[in-house]
LOKOLTOR-923780 format. One line per field, with one value per residue: residue in three letters; x negated, y, z negated of N, C-alpha, C, O in turn; residue number from 0. Coordinates in pm, 1 decimal, decimal comma, m for minus. Layout:
# residues N
res	(ALA / ...)
n.east	(X / ...)
n.north	(Y / ...)
n.up	(Z / ...)
ca.east	(X / ...)
ca.north	(Y / ...)
ca.up	(Z / ...)
c.east	(X / ...)
c.north	(Y / ...)
c.up	(Z / ...)
o.east	(X / ...)
o.north	(Y / ...)
o.up	(Z / ...)
n	(NUM / ...)
//
This chain:
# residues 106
res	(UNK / UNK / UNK / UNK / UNK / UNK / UNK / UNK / UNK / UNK / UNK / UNK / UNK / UNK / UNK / UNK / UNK / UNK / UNK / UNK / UNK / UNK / UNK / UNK / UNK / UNK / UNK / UNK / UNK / UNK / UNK / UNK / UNK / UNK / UNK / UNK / UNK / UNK / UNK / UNK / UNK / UNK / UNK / UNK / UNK / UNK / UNK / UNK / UNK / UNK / UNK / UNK / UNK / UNK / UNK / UNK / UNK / UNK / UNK / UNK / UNK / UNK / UNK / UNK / UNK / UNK / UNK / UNK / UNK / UNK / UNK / UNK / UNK / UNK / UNK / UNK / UNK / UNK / UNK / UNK / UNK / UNK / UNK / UNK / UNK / UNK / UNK / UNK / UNK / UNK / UNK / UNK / UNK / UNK / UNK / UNK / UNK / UNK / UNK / UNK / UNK / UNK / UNK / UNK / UNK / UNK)
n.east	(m82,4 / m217,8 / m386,2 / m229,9 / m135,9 / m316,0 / m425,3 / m279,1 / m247,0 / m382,2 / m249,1 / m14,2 / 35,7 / 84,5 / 291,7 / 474,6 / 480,7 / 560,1 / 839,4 / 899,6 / 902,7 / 1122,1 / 1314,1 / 1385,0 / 1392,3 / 1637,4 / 1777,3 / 1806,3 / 1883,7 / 2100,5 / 2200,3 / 2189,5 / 2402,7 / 2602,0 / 2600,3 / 2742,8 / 2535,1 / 2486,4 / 2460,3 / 2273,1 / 2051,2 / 1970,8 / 1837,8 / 1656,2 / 1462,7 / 1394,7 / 1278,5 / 1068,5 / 933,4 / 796,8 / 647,8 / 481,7 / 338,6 / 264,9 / 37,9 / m126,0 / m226,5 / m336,4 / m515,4 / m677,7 / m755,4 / m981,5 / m872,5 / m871,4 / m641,6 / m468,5 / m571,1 / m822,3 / m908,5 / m884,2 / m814,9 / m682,0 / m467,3 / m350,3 / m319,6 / m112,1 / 117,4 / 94,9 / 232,3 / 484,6 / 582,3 / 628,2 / 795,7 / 1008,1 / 1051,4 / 1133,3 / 1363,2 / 1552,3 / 1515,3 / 1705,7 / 1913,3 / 1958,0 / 2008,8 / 2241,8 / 2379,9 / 2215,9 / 2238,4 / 2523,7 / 2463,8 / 2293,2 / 2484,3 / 2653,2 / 2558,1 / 2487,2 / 2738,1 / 2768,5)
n.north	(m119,5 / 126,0 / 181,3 / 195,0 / 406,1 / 606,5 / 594,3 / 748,7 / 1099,0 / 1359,1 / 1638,4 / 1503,7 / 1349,5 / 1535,4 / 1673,2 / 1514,1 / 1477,7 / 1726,4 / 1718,6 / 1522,4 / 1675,6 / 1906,2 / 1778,5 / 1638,3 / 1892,3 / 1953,4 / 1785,2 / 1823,6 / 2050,1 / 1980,9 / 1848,0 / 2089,5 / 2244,7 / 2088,8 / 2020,7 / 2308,4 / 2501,3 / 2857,0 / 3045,5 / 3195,3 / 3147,3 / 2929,2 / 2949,4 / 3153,1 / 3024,2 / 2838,8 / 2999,0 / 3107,0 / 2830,1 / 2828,7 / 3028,9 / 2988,7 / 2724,5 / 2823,1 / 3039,9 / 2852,8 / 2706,6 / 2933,1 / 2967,4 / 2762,8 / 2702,1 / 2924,2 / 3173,3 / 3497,7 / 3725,4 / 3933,6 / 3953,7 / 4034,7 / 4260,2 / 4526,3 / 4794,0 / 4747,7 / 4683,2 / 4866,0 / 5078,7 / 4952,2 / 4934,9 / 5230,3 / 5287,0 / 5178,8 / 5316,9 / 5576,1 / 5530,6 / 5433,5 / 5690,6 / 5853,7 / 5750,3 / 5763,7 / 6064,1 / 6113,8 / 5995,2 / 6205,8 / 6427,6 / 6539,0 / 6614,8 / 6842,0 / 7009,9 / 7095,3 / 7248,8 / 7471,1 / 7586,0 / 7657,1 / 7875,9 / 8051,6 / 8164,3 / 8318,9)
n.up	(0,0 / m58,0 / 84,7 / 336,7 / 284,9 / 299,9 / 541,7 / 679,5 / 830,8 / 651,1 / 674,1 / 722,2 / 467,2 / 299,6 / 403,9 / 336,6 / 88,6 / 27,4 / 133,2 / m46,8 / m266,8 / m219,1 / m242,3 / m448,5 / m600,7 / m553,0 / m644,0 / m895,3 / m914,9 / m798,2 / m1048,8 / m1262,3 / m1194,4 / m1208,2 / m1469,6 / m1565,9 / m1618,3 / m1500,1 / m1182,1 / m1133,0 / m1325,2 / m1247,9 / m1011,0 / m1071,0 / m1229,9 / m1046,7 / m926,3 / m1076,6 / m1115,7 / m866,6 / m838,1 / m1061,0 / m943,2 / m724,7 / m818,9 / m943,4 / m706,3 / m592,5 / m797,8 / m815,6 / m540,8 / m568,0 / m440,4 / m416,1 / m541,1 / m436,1 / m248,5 / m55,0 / 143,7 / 69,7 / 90,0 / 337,0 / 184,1 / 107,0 / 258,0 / 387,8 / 176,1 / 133,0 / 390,2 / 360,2 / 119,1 / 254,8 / 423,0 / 271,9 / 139,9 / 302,7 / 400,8 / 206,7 / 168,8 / 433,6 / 339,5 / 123,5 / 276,6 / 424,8 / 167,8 / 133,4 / 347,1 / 348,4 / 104,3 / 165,7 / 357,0 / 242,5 / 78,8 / 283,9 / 325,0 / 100,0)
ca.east	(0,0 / m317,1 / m478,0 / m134,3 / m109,4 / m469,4 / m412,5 / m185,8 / m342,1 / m365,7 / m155,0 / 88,8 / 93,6 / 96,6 / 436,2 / 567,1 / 470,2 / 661,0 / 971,2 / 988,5 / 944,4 / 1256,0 / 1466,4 / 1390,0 / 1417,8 / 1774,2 / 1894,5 / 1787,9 / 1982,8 / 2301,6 / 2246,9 / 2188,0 / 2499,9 / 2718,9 / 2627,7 / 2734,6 / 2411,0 / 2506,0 / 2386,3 / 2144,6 / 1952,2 / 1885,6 / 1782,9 / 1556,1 / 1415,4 / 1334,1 / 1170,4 / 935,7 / 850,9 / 741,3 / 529,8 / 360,3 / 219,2 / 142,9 / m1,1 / m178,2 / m229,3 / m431,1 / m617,1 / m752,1 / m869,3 / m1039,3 / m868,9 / m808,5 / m451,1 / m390,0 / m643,0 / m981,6 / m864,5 / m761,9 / m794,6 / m597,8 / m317,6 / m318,7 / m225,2 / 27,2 / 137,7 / 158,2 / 324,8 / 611,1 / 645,2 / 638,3 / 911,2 / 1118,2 / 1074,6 / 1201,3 / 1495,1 / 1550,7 / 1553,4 / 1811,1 / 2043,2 / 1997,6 / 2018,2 / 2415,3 / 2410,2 / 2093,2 / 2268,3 / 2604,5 / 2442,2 / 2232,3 / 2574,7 / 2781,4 / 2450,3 / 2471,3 / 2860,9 / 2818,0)
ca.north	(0,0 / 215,7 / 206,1 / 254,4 / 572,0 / 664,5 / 594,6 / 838,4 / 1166,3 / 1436,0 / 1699,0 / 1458,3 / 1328,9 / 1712,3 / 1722,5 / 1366,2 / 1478,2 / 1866,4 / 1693,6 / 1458,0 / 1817,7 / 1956,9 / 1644,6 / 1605,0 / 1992,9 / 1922,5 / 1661,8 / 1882,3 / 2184,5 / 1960,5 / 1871,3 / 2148,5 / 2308,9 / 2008,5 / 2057,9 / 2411,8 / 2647,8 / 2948,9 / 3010,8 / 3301,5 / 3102,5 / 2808,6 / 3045,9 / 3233,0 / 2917,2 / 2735,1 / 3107,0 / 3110,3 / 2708,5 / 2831,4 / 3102,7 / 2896,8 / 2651,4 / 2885,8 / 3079,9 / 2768,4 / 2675,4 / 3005,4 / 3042,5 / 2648,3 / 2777,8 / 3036,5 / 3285,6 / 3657,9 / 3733,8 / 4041,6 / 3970,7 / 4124,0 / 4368,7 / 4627,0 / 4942,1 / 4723,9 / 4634,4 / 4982,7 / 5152,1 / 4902,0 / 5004,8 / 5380,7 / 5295,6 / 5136,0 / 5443,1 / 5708,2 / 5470,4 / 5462,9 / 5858,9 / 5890,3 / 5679,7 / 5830,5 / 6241,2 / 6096,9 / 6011,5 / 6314,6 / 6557,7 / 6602,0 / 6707,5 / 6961,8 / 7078,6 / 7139,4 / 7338,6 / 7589,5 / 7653,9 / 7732,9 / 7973,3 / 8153,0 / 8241,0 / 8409,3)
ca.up	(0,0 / m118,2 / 251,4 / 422,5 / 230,9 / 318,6 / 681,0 / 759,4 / 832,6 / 553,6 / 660,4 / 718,1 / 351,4 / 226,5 / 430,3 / 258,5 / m92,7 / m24,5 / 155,7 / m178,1 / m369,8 / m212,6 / m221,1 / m629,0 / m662,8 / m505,7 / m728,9 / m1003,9 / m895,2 / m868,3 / m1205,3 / m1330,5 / m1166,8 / m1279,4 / m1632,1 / m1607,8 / m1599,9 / m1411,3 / m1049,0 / m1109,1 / m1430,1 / m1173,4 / m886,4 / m1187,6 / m1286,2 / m931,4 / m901,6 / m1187,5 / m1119,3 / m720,3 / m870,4 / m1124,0 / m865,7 / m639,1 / m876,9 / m945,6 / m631,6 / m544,8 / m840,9 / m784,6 / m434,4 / m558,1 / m395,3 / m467,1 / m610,3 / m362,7 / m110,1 / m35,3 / 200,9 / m75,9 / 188,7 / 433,7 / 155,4 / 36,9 / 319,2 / 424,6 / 47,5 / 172,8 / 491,6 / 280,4 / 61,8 / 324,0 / 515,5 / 171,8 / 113,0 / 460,4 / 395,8 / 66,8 / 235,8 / 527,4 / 220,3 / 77,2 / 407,0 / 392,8 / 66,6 / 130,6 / 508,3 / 262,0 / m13,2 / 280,0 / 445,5 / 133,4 / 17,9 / 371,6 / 331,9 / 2,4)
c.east	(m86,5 / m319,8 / m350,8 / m117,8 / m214,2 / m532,5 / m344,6 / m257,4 / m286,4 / m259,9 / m16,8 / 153,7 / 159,4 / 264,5 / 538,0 / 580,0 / 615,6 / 771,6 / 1027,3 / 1005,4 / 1079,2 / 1295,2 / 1454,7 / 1422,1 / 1575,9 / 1882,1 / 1872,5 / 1863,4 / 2139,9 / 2309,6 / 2244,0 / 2361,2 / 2604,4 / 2730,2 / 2645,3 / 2641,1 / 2437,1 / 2409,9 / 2239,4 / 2056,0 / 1927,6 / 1810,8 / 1633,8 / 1450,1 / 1363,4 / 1210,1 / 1052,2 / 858,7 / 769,0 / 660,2 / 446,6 / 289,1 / 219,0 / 38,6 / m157,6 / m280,4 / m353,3 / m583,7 / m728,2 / m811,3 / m977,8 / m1016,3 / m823,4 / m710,9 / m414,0 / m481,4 / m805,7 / m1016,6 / m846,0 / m723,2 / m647,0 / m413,2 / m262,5 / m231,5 / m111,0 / 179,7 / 204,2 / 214,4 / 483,8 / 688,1 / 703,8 / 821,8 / 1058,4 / 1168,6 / 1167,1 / 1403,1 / 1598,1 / 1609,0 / 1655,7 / 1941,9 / 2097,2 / 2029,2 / 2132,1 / 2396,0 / 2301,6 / 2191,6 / 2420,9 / 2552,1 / 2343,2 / 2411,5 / 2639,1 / 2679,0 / 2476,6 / 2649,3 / 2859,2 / 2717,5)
c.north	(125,5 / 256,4 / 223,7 / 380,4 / 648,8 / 683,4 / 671,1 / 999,7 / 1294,2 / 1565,8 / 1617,0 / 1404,8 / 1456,8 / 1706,3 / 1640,8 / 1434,2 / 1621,2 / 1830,5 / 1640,0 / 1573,2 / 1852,9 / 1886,2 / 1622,7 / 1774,3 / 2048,4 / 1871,3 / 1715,1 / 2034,6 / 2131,4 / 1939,4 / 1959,8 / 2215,9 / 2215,0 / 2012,1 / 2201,3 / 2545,5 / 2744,5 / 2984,1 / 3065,8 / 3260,1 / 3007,5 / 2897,9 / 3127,7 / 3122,6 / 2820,6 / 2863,7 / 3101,5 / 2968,8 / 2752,9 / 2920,7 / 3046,6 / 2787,9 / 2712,9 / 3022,7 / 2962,9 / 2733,7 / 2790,3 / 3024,6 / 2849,9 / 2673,9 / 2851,4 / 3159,5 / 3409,4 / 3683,3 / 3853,0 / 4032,4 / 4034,6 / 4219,5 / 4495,6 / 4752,6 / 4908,2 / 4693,6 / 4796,6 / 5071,6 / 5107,4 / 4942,1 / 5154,9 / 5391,7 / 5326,2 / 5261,0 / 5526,3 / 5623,4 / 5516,1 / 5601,6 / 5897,2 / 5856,1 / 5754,4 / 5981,7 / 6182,9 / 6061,6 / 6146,0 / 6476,4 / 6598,4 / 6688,7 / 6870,3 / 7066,7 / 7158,7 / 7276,8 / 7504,2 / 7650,4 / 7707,4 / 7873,9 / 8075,1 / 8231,9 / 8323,5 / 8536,6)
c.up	(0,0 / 65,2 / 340,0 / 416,5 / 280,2 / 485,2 / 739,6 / 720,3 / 702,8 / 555,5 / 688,9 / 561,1 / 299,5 / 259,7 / 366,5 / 147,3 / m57,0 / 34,1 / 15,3 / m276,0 / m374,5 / m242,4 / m386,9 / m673,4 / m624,9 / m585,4 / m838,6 / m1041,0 / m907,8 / m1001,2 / m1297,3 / m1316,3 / m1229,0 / m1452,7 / m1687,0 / m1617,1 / m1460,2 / m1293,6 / m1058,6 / m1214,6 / m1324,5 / m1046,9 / m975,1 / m1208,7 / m1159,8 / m877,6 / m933,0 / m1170,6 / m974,3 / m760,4 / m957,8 / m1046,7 / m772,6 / m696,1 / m906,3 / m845,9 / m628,2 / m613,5 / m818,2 / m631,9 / m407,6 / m472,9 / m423,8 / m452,6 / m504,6 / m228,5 / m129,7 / 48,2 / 115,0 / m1,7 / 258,7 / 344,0 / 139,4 / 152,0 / 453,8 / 297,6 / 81,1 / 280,6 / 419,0 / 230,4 / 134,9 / 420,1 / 366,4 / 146,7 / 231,5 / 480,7 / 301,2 / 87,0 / 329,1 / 419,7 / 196,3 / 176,8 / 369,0 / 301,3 / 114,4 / 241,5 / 388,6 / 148,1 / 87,2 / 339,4 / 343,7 / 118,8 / 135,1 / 378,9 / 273,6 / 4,4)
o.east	(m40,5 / m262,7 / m382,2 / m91,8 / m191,5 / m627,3 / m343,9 / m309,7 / m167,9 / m195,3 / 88,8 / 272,9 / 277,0 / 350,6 / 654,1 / 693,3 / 730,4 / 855,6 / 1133,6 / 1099,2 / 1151,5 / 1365,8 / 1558,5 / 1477,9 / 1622,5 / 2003,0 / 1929,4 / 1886,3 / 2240,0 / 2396,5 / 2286,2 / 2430,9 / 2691,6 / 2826,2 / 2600,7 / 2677,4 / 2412,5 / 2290,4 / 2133,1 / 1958,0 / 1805,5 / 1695,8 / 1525,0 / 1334,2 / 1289,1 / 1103,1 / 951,8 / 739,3 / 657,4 / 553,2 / 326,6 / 176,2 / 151,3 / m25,6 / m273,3 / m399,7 / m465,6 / m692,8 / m850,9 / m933,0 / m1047,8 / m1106,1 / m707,2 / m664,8 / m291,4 / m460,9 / m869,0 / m1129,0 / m737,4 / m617,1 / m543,8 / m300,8 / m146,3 / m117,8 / m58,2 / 297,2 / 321,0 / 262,1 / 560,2 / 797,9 / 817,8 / 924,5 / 1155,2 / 1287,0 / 1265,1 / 1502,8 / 1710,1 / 1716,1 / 1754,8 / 2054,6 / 2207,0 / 2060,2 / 2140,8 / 2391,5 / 2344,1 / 2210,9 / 2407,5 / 2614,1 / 2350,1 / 2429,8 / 2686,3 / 2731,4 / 2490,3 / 2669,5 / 2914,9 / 2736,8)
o.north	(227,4 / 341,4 / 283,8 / 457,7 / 767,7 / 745,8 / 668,1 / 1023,0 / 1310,4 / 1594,1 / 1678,5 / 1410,5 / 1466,5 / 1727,0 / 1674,6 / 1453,4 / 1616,1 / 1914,0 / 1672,0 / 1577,1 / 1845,9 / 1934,4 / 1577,3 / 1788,0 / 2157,1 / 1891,0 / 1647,4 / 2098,1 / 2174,0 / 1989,8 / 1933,6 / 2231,7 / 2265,0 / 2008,0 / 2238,4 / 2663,0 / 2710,5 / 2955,9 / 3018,4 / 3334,5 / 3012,8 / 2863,1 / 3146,1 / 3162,6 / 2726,6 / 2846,0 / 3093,7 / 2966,1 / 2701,0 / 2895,8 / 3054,5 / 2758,4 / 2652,6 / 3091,8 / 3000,6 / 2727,8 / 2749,5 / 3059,6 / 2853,0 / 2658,8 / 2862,7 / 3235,8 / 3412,0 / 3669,5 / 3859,1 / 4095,9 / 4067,4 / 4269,6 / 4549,5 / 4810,9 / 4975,2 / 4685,9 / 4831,9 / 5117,4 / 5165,5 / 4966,4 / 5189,8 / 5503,2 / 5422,7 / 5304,1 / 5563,8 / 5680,2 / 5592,1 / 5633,1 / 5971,5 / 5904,2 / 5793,4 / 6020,1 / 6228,1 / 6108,6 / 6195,6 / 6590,5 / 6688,0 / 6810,3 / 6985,8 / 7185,4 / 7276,7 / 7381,6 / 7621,2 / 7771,3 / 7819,7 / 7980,5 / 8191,3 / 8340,4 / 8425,6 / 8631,7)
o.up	(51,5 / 133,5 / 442,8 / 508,7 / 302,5 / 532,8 / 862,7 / 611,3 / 673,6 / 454,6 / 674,1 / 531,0 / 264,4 / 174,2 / 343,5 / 103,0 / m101,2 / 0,6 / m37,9 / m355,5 / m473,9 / m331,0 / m435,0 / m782,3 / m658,9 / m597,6 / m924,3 / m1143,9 / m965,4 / m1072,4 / m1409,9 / m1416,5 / m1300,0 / m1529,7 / m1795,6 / m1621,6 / m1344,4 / m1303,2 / m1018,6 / m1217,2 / m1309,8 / m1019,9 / m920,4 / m1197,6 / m1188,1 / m819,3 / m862,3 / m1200,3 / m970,9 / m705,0 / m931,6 / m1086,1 / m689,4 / m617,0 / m888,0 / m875,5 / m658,3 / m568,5 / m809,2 / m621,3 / m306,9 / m437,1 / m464,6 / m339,3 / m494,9 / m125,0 / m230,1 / 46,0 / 136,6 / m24,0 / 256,7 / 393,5 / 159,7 / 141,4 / 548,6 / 324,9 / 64,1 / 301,2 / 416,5 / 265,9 / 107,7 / 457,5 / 368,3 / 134,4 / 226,8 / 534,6 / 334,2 / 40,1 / 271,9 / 435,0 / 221,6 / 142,3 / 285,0 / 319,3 / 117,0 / 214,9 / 356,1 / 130,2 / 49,8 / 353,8 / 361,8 / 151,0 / 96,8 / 433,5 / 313,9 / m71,3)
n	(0 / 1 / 2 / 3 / 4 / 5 / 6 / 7 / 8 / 9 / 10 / 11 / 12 / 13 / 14 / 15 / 16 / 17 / 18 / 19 / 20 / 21 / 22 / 23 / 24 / 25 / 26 / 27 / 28 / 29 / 30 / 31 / 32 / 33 / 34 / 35 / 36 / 37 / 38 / 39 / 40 / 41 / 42 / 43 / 44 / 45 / 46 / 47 / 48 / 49 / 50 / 51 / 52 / 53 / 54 / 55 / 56 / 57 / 58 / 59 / 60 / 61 / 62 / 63 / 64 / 65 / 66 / 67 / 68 / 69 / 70 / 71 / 72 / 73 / 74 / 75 / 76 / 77 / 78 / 79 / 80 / 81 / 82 / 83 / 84 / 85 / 86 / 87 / 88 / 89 / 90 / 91 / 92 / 93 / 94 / 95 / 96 / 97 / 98 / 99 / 100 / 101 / 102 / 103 / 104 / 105)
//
């Protein structure tokens, strides 16, 4: 059984082992749901288990938690913002275009 297992090529086990992941993290969600635990504590809780092994996962690689880019995250970082600010002033225009026109009547 050993050498059948050992014969089949490595990314192919990787995909056996994380299909049997889902399919047990399946039968663990119906039970949780059948014994009552509300949706958003099992959704919370399949969260925090996927960040602890890949949390895991990265720091057994040795790899750096945000990257090694830091320029390149950063000003993907200040894209984001300037996109949100942007989003953020198109909310608030109306009101601004409203409060200029009342100011120019009086």
């Amino acid at each position: 059984m050993k050498a059948i297992f050992f014969a089949i090529p490595l990314g192919a086990r990787y995909m056996i082992v994380s299909a049997f992941g889902f399919a047990m993290m399946g039968v663990f969600v119906k039970l949780a749901s059948a014994a009552g635990i509300p949706v958003l504590e099992i959704v919370a809780a399949r969260a925090l288990v996927s960040l602890l092994l890949s949390y895991a996962d990265v720091k057994r690689k040795k790899i750096a938690l945000f990257g090694r880019r830091k320029p390149l995250l950063l000003f993907f970082k200040s894209i984001k913002i300037n996109l949100m600010n942007r989003k953020q002033n198109q909310k608030n225009k109306p009101s601004r275009m409203l409060l200029k026109k009342q100011k120019k009547k009086h």
